[in-house]
C-alpha positions as CSV (number, residue, x, y, z in Angstrom):
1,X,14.1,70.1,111.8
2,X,14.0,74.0,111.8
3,X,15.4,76.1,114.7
4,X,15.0,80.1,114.9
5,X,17.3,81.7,117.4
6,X,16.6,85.0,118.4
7,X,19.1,87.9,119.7
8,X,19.1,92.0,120.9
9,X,16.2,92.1,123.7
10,X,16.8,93.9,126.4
11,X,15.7,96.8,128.6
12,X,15.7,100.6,127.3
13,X,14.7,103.4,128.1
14,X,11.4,105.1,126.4
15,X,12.3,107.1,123.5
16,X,15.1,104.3,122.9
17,X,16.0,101.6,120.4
18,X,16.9,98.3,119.8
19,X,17.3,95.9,117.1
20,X,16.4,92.3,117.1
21,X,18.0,89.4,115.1
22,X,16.8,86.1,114.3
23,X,18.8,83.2,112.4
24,X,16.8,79.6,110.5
25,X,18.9,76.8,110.5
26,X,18.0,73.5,109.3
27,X,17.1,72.1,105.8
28,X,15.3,73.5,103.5
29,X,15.3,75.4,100.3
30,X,13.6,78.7,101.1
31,X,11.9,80.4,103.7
32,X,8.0,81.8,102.5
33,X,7.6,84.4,105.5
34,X,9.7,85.1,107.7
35,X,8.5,88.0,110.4
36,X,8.1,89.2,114.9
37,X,5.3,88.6,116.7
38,X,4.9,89.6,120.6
39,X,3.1,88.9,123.4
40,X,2.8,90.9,126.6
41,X,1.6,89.7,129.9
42,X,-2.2,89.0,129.6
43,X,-2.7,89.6,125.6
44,X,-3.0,87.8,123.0
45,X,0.1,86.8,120.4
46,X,0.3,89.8,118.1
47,X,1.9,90.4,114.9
48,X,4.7,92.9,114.9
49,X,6.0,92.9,111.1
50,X,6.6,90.4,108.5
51,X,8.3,90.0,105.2
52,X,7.7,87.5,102.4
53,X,10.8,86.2,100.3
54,X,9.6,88.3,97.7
55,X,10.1,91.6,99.8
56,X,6.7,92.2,100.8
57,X,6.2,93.7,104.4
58,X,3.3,93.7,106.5
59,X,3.3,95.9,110.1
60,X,0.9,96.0,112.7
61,X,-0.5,98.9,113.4
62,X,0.3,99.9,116.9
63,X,4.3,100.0,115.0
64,X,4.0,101.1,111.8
65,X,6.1,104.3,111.3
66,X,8.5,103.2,114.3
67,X,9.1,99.7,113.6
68,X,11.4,98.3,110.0
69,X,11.6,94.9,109.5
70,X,14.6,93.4,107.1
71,X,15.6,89.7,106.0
72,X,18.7,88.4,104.3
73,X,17.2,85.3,102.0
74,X,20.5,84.1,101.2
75,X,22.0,84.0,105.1
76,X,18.1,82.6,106.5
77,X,18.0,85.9,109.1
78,X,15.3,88.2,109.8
79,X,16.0,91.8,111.6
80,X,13.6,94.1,113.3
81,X,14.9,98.2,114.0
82,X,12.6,98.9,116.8
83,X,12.9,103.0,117.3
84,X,11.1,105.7,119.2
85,X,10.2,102.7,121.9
86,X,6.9,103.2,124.3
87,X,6.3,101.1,127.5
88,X,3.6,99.5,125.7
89,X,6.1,98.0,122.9
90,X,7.2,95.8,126.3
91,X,6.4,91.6,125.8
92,X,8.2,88.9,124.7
93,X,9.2,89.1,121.1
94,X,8.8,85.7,118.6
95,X,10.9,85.2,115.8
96,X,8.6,83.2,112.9
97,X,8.8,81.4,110.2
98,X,6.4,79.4,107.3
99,X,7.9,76.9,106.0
100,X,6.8,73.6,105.7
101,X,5.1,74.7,108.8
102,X,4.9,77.4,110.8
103,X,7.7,77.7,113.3
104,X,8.6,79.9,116.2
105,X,11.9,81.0,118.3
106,X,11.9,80.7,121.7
107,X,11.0,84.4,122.5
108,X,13.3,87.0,123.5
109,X,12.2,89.8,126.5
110,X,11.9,93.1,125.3
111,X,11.5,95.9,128.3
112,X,11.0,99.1,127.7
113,X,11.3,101.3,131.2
114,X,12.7,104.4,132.8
């Protein structure tokens, strides 16, 4: 069984960051992808950024310039520098995996207010 746990959401002020972790545990050898995905009230599941085991990054676009993702292959974690925040950038943030399967964290609240 794989579990992701995410940590670092919060509320912040526009303009602000914030950096989001996410740990795999479980068994299994590697991890293919590892990357963010978010969801806001009323919208669709959207990618935020993703990273292959091989160092490959993909970033959607509404982030791209802002957003940096980074993994550790040898500790199983994923990290995600969010700077230069907007209200829009507020949802719930997914840690994922592919594994054997595709796996998700249990979402972690990211609020970006003044």
């Amino acid at each position: 069984q794989v579990q992701l746990v995410e940590s670092g959401g919060g509320l912040v002020q526009p303009g602000g960051s914030l950096r989001l972790s996410c740990a795999a545990s479980g068994i299994f050898s590697s991890i293919a992808v590892m990357g963010w995905y978010r969801q806001a009230p009323g919208k669709q599941r959207e990618l935020v950024a993703r990273m292959t085991y091989g160092g490959s990054k993909n970033y959607g676009d509404t982030v791209k310039g802002r957003f940096t993702i980074s993994r550790d292959n040898a500790k199983n974690t994923v990290n995600l520098q969010m700077n230069s925040l907007k209200p829009e950038d507020t949802a719930v943030y997914y840690c994922y995996a592919r594994i054997y399967d595709d796996y998700w964290g249990q979402g972690t609240q990211v609020t970006v207010s003044s």
